[in-house]
SEKEMI-661180 format. One record per residue (C-alpha): residue number from 1; chain; x, y, z. Coordinates in Angstrom, 3 decimals. Example, Ala and Ser with C-alpha at 12.3 -4.5 7.8 and 13.67 -1.06 7.14 Angstrom:
# SEKEMI-661180
<site pos="1" unit="A" X="12.300" Y="-4.500" Z="7.800"/>
<site pos="2" unit="A" X="13.670" Y="-1.060" Z="7.140"/>
This chain:
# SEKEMI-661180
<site pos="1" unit="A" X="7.199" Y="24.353" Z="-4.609"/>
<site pos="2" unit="A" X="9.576" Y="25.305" Z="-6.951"/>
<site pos="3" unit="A" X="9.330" Y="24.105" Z="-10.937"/>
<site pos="4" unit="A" X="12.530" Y="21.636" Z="-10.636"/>
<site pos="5" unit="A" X="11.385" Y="20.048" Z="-7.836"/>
<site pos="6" unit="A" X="7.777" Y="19.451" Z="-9.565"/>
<site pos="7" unit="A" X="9.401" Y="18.043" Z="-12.660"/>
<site pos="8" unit="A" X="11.743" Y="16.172" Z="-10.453"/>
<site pos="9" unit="A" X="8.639" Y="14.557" Z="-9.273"/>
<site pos="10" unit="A" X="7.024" Y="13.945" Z="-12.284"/>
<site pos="11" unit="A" X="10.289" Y="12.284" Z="-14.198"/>
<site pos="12" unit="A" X="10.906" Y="10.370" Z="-11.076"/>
<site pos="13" unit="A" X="6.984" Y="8.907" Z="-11.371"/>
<site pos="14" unit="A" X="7.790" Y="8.394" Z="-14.993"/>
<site pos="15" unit="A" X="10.506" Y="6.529" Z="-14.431"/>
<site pos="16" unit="A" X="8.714" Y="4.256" Z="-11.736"/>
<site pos="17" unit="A" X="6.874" Y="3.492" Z="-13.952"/>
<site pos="18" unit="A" X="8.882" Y="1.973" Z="-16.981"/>
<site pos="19" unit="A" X="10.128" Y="-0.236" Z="-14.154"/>
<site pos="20" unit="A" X="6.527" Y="-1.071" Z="-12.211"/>
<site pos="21" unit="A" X="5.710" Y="-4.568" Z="-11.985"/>
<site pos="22" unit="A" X="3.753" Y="-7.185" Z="-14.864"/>
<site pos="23" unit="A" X="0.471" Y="-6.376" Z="-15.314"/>
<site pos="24" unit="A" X="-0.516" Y="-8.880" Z="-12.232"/>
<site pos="25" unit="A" X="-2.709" Y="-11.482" Z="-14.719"/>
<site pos="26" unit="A" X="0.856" Y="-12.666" Z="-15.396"/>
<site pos="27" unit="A" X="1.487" Y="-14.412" Z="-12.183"/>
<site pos="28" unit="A" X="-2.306" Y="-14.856" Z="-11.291"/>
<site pos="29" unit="A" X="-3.455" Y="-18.396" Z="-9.832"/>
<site pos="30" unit="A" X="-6.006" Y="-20.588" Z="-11.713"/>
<site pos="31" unit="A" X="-9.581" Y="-19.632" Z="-10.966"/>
<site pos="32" unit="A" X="-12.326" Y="-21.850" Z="-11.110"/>
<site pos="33" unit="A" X="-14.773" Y="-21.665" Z="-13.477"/>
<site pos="34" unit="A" X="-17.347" Y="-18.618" Z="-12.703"/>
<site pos="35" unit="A" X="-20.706" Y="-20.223" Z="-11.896"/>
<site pos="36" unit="A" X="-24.152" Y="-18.823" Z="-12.727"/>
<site pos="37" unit="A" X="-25.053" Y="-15.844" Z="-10.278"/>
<site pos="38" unit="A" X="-20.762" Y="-14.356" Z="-9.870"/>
<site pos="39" unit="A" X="-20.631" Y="-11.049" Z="-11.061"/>
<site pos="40" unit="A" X="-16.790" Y="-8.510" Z="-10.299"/>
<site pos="41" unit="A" X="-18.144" Y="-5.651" Z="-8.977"/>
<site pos="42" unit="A" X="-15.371" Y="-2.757" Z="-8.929"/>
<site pos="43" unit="A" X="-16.530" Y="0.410" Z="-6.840"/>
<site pos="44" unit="A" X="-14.386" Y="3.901" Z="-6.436"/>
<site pos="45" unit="A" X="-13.310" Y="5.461" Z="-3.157"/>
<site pos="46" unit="A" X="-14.515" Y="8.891" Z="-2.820"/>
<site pos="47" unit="A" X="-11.932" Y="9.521" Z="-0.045"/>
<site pos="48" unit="A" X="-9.450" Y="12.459" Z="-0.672"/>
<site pos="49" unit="A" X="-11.675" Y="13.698" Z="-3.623"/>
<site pos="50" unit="A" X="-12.535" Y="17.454" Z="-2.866"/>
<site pos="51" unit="A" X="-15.200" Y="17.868" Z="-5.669"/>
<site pos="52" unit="A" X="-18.975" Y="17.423" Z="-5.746"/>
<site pos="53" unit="A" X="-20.468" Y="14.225" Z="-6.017"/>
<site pos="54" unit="A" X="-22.217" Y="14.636" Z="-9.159"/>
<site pos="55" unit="A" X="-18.617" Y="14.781" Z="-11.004"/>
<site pos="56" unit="A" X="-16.921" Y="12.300" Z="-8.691"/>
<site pos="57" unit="A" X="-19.751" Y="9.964" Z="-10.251"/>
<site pos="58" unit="A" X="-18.868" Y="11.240" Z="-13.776"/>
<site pos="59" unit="A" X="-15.120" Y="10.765" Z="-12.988"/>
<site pos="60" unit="A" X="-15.543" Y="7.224" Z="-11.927"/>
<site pos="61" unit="A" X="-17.794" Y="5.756" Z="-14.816"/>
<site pos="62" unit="A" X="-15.360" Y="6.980" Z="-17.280"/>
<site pos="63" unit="A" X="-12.852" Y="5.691" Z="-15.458"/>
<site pos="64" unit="A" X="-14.554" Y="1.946" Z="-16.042"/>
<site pos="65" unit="A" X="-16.002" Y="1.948" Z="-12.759"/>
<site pos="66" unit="A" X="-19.097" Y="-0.269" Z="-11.530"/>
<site pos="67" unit="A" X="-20.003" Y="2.067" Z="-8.673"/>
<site pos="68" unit="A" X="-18.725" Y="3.892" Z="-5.934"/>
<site pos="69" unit="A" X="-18.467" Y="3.807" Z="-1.987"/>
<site pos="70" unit="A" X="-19.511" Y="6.565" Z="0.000"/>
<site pos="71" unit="A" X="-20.373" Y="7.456" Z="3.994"/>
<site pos="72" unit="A" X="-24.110" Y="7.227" Z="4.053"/>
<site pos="73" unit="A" X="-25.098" Y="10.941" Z="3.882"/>
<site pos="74" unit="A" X="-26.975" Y="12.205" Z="6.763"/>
<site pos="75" unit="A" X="-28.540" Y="15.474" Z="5.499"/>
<site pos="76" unit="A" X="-31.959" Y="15.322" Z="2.872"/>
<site pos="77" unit="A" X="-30.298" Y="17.368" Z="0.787"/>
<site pos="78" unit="A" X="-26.845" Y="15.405" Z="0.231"/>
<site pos="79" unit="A" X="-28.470" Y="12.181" Z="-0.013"/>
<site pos="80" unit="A" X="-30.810" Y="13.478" Z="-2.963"/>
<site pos="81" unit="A" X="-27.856" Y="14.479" Z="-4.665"/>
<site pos="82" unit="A" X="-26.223" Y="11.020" Z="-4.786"/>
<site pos="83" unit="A" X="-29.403" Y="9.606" Z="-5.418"/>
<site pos="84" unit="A" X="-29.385" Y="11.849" Z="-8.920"/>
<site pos="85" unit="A" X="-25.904" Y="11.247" Z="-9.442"/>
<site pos="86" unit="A" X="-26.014" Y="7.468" Z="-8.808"/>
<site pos="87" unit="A" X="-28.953" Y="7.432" Z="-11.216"/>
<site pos="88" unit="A" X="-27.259" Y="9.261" Z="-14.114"/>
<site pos="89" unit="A" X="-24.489" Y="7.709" Z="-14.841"/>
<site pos="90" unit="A" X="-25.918" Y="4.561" Z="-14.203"/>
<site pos="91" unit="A" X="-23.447" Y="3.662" Z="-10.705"/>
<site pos="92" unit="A" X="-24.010" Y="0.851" Z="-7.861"/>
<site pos="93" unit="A" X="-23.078" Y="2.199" Z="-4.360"/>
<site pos="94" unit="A" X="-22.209" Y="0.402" Z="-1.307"/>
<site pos="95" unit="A" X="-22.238" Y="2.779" Z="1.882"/>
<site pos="96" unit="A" X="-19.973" Y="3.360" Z="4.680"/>
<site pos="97" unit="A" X="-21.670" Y="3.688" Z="8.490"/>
<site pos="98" unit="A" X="-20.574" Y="3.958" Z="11.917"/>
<site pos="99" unit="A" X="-20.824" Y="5.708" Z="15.119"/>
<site pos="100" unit="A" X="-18.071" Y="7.827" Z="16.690"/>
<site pos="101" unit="A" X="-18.519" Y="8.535" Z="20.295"/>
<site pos="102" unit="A" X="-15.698" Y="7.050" Z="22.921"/>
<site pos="103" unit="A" X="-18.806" Y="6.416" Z="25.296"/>
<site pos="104" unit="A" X="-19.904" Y="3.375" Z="23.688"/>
<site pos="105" unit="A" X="-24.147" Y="4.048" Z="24.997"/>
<site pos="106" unit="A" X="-23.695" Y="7.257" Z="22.485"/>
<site pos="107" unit="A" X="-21.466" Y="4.930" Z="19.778"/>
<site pos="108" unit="A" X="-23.608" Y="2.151" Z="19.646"/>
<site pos="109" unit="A" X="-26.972" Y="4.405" Z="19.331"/>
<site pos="110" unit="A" X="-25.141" Y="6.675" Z="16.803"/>
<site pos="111" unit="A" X="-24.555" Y="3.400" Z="14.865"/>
<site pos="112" unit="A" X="-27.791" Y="2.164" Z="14.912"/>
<site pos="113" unit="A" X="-29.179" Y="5.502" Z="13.518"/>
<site pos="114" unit="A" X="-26.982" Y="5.520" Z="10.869"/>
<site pos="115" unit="A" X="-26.913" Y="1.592" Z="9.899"/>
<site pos="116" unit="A" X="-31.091" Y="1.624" Z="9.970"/>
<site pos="117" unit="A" X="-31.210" Y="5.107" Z="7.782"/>
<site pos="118" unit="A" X="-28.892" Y="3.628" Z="5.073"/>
<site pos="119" unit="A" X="-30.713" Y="0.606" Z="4.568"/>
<site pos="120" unit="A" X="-34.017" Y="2.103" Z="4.505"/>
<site pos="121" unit="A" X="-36.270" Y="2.120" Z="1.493"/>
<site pos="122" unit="A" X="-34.833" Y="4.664" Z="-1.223"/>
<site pos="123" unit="A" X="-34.740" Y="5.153" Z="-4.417"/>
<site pos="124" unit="A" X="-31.050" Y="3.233" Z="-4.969"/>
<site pos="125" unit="A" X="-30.941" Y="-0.004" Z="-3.095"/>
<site pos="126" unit="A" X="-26.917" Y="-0.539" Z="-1.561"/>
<site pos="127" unit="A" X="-24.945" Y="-3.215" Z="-2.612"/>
<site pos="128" unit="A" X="-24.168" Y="-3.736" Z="0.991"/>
<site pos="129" unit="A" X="-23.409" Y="-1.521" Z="4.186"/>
<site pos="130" unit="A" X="-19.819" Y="-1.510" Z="5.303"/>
<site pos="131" unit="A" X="-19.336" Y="-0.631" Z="8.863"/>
<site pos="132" unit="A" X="-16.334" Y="0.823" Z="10.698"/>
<site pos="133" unit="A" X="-17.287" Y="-1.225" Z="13.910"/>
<site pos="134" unit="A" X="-17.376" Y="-0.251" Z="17.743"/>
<site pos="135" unit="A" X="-13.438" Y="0.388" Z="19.276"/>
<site pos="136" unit="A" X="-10.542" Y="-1.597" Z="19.915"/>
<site pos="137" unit="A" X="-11.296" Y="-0.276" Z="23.520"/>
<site pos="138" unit="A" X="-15.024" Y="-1.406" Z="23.930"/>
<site pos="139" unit="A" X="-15.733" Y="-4.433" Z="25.943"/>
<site pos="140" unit="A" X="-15.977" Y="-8.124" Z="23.776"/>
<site pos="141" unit="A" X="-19.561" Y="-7.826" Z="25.008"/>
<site pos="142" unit="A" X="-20.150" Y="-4.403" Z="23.632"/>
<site pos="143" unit="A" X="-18.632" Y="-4.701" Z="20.308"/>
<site pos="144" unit="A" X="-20.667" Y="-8.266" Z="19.997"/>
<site pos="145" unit="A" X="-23.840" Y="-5.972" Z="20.635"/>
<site pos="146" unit="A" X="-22.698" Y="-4.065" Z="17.365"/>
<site pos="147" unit="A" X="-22.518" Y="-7.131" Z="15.661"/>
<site pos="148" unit="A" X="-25.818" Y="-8.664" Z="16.255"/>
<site pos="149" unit="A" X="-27.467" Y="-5.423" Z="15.674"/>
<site pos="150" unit="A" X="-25.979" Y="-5.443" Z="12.106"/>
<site pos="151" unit="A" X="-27.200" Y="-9.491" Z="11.346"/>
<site pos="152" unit="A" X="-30.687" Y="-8.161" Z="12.754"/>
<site pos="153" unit="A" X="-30.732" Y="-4.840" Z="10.487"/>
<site pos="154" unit="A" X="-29.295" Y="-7.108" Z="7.737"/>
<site pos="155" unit="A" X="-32.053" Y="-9.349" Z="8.002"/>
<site pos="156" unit="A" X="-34.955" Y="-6.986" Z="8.558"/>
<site pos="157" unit="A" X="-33.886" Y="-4.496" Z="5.535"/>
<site pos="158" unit="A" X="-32.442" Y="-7.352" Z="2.968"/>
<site pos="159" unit="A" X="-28.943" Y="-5.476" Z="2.592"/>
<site pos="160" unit="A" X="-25.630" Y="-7.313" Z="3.598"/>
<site pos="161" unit="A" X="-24.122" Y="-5.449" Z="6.723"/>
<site pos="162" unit="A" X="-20.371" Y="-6.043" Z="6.480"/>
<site pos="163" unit="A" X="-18.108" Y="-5.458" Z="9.693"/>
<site pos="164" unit="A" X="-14.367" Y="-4.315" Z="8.146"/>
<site pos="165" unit="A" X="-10.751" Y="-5.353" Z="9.664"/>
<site pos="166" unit="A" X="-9.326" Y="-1.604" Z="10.127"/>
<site pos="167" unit="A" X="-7.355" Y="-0.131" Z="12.817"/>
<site pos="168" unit="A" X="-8.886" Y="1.716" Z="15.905"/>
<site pos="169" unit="A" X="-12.132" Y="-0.168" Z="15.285"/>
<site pos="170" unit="A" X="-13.338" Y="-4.071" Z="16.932"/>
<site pos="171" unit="A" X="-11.408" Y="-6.235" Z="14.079"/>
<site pos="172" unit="A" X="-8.455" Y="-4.345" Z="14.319"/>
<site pos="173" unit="A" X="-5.984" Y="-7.249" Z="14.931"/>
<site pos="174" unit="A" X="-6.490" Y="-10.801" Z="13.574"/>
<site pos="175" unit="A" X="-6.003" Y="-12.790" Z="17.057"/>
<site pos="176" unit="A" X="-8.628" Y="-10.412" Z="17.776"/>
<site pos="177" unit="A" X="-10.829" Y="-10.608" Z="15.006"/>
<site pos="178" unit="A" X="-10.790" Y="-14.984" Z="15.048"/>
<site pos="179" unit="A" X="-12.295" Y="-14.301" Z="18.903"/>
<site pos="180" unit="A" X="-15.167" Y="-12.846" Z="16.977"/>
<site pos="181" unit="A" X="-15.588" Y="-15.049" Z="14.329"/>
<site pos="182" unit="A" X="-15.817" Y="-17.814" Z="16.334"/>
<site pos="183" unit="A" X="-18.221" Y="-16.883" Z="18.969"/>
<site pos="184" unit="A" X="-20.530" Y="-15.133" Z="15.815"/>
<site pos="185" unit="A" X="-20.898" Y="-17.662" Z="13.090"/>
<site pos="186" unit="A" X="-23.144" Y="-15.088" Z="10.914"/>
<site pos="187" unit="A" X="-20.185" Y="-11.885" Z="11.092"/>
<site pos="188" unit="A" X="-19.511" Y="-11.220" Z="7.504"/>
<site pos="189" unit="A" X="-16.128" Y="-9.242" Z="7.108"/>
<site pos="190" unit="A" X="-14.955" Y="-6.630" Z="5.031"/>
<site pos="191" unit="A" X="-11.617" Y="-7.346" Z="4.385"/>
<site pos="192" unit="A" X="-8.946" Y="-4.618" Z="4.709"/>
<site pos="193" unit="A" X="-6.130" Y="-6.951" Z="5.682"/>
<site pos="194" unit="A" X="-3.584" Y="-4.602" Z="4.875"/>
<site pos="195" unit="A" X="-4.100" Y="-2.934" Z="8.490"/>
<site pos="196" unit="A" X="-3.076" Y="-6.095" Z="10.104"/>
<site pos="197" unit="A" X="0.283" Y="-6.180" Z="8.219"/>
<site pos="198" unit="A" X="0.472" Y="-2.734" Z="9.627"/>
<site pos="199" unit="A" X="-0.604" Y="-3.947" Z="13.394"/>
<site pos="200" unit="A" X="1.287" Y="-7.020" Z="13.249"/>
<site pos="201" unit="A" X="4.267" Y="-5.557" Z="12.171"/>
<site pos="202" unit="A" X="4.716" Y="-8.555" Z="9.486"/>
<site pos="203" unit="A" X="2.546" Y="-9.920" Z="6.013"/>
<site pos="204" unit="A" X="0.775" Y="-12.369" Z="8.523"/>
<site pos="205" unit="A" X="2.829" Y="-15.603" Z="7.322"/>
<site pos="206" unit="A" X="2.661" Y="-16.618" Z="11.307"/>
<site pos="207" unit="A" X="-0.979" Y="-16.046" Z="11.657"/>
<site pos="208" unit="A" X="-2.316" Y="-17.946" Z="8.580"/>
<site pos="209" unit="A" X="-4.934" Y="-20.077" Z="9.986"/>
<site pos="210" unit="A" X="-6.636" Y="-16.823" Z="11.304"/>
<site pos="211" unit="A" X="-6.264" Y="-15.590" Z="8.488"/>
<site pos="212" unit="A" X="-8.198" Y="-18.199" Z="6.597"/>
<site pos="213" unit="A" X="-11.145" Y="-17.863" Z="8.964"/>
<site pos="214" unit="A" X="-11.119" Y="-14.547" Z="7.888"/>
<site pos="215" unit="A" X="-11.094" Y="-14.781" Z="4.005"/>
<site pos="216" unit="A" X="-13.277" Y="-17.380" Z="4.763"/>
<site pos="217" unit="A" X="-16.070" Y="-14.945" Z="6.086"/>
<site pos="218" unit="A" X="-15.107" Y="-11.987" Z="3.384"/>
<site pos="219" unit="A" X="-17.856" Y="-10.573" Z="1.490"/>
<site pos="220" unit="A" X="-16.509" Y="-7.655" Z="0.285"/>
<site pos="221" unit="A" X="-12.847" Y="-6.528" Z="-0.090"/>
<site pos="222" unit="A" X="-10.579" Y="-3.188" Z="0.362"/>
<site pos="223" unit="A" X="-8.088" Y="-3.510" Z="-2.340"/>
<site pos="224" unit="A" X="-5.076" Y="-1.535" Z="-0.786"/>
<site pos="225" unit="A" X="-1.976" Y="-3.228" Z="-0.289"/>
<site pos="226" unit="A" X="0.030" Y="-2.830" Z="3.375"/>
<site pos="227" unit="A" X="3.187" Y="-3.907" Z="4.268"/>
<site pos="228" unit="A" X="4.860" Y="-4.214" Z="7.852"/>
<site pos="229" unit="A" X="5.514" Y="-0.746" Z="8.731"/>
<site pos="230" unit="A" X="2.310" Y="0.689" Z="7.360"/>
<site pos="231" unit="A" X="-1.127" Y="0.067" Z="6.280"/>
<site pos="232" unit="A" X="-0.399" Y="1.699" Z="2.455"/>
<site pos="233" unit="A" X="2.615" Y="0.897" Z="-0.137"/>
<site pos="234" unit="A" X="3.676" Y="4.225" Z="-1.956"/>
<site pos="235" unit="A" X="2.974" Y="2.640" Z="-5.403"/>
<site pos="236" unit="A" X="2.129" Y="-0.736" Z="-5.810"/>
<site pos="237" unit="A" X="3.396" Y="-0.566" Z="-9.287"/>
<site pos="238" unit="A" X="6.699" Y="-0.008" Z="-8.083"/>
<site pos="239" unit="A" X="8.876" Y="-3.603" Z="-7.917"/>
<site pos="240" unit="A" X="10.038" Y="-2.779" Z="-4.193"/>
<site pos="241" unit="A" X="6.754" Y="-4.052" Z="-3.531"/>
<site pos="242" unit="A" X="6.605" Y="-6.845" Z="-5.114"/>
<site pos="243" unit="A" X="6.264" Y="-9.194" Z="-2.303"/>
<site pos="244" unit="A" X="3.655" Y="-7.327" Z="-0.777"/>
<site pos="245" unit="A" X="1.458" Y="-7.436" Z="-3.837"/>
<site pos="246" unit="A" X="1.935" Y="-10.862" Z="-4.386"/>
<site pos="247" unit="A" X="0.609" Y="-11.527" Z="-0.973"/>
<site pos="248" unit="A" X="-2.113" Y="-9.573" Z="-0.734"/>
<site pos="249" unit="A" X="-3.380" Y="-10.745" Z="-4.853"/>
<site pos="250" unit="A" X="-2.634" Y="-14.353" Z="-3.374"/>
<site pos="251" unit="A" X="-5.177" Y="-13.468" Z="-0.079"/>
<site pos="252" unit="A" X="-7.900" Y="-11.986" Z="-2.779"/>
<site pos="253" unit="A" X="-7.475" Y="-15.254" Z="-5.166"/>
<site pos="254" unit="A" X="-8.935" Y="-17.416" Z="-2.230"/>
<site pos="255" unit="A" X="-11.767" Y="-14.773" Z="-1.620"/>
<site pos="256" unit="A" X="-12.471" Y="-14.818" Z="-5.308"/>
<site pos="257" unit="A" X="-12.447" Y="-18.290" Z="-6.102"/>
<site pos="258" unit="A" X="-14.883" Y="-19.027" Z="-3.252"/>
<site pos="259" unit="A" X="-17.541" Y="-16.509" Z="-4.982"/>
<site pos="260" unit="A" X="-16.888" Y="-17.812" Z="-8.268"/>
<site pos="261" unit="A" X="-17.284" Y="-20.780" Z="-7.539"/>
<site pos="262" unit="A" X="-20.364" Y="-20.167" Z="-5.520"/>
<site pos="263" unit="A" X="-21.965" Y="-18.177" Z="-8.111"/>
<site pos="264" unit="A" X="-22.171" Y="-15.467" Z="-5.871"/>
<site pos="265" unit="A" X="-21.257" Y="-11.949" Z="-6.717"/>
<site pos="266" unit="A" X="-18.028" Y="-10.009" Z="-5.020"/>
<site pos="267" unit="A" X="-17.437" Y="-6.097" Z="-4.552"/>
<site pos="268" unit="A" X="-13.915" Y="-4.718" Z="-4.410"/>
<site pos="269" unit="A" X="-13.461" Y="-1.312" Z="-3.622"/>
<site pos="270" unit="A" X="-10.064" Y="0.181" Z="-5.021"/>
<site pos="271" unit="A" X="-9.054" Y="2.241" Z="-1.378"/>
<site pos="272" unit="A" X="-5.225" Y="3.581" Z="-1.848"/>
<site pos="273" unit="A" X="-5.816" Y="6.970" Z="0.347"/>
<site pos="274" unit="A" X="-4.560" Y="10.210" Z="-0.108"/>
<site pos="275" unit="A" X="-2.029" Y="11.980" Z="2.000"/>
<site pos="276" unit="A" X="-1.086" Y="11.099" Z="4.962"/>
<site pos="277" unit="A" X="-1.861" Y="7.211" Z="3.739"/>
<site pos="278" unit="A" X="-0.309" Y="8.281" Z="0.703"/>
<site pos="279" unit="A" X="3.632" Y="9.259" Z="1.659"/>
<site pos="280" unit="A" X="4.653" Y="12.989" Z="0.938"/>
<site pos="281" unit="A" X="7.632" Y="15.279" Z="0.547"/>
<site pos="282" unit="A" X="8.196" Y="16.782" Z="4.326"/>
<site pos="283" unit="A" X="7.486" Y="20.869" Z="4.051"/>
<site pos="284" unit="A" X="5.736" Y="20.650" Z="0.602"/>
<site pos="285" unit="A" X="2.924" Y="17.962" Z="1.331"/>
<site pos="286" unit="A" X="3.444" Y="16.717" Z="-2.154"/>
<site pos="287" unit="A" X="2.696" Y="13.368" Z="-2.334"/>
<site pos="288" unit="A" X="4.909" Y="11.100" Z="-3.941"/>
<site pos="289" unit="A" X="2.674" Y="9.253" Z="-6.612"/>
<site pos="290" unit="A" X="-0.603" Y="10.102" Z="-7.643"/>
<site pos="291" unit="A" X="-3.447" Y="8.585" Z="-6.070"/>
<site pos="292" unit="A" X="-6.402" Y="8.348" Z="-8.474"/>
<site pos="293" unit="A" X="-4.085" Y="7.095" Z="-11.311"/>
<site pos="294" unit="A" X="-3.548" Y="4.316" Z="-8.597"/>
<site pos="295" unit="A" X="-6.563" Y="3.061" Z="-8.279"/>
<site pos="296" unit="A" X="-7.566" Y="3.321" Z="-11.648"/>
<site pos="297" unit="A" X="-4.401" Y="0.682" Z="-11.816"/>
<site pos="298" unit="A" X="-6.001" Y="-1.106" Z="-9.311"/>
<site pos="299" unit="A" X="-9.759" Y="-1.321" Z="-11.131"/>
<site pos="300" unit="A" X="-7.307" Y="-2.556" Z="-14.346"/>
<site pos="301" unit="A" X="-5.668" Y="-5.135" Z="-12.923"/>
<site pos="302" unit="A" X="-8.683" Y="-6.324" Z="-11.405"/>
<site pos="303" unit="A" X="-10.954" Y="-6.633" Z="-13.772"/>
<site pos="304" unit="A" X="-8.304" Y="-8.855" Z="-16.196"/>
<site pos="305" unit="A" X="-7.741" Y="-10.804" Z="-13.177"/>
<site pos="306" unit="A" X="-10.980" Y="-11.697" Z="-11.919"/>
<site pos="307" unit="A" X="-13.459" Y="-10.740" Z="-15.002"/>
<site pos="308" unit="A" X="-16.616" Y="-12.796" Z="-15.308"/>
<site pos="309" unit="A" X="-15.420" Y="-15.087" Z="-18.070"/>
């Protein structure tokens, strides 16, 4: 790439900038008072970060970080590493599982394997374990197999097993996802309801009362922001976005208040991706904002929205 197109790039981000939205606290909704037991819990996204782990950990707890999610490692050797990492700079973790075979006797015992490994006694206890769930092409009855295996795993090992709204996988559509919340009344969700703006081609204002089952079941949330045509907004600091921000900061609010006033404590995880979530220049693969300083926008803005005060 060629030095005027780079600092094309980099005034046009500047400029963005001086026109990005409010800091969001400035059109937040009253929250109720936080009762005894909430606690904000902020967590990185190791996705699209090419470095060891050890200084992905440092970069997050300068950043202001609480802790970080990451795919439950499967090798001895990896999972000592994050174990040391985790432990010096003082970081909560929340792991990722799944299985990934399109035969779902393979999937479903690769899942297992994975989901009973992660919550096994170590020497860092997960926040939770947030699972990228069966297929949108399993049976009802298969994926429901997933799901009780995670409430029996959950209840056996202590640690909150979390079933997240994402494309490709069993919750990938709310119409969908309500058929699975009804007939499971203990499916907790991880919600990443900016892939059903993407699947429904719309910011959900037709589907709303599946939608409240689902923030109703949310213990843990995916703070990217979607809009019809994709599951990512560019920036969400730029004001084309508005809307969408609004809407998805109005969907957290309910999810919020309900732990607050609960007294029960909530885990975002900041998840803008990098390239090809993140939009880039065709030929150069330069993407067209900078993904870490995102999410550290995103950790900002929730913290002084949702803080424990």
């Amino acid at each position: 790439m060629s030095n005027s197109r780079r600092d094309f790039i980099k005034q046009s981000a500047t400029l963005s900038a001086a026109f990005c939205l409010p800091t969001l606290p400035s059109f937040a909704a009253a929250m109720p008072a936080a009762a005894a037991g909430f606690e904000l819990i902020v967590l990185a996204t190791n996705w699209g970060y090419n470095g060891s782990v050890k200084d992905f950990c440092a970069k997050a707890k300068n950043a202001g970080y609480d802790g970080i999610e990451i795919w439950w490692p499967t090798e001895e050797a990896a999972q000592q590493e994050l174990f040391d990492a985790l432990k010096t700079y003082d970081l909560k973790v929340g792991y990722l599982a799944a299985g990934y075979d399109s035969d779902f006797n393979k999937h479903y015992q690769q899942f297992e394997i994975m989901l009973k490994a992660a919550t096994g006694k170590h020497p860092v206890t997960p926040l939770y374990i947030n699972c990228h769930s069966g297929r949108d092409y399993f049976s009802f009855e298969q994926n429901c197999k997933i799901i009780d295996t995670g409430i029996a795993v959950s209840k056996q090992s202590g640690v909150p097993v979390y079933h997240e709204t994402h494309r490709s996988r069993m919750l990938f559509a709310a119409h969908v996802a309500s058929q699975f919340i009804s007939a499971r009344p203990e499916l907790r969700l991880t919600l990443d309801i900016s892939h059903w703006c993407n699947v429904h081609e719309s910011l959900l204002q037709d589907q709303q009362a599946t939608v409240a089952k689902a923030l109703d079941r949310a213990s843990h949330i995916h703070a990217r922001v979607g809009h019809p045509e994709g599951p990512q907004v560019n920036d969400p600091r730029a004001p084309e976005w508005e809307n969408a921000v609004k809407t998805h900061f109005g969907w957290w609010d309910q999810v919020v208040a309900k732990h607050r006033a609960a007294g029960k404590p909530l885990t975002f995880l900041t998840e803008f991706g990098p390239a090809d979530y993140l939009p880039a220049l065709p030929y150069t693969r330069q993407p067209v904002a900078d993904q870490w300083d995102i999410n550290v926008y995103m950790l900002q803005q929730l913290k002084k929205r949702y803080g424990n005060k």
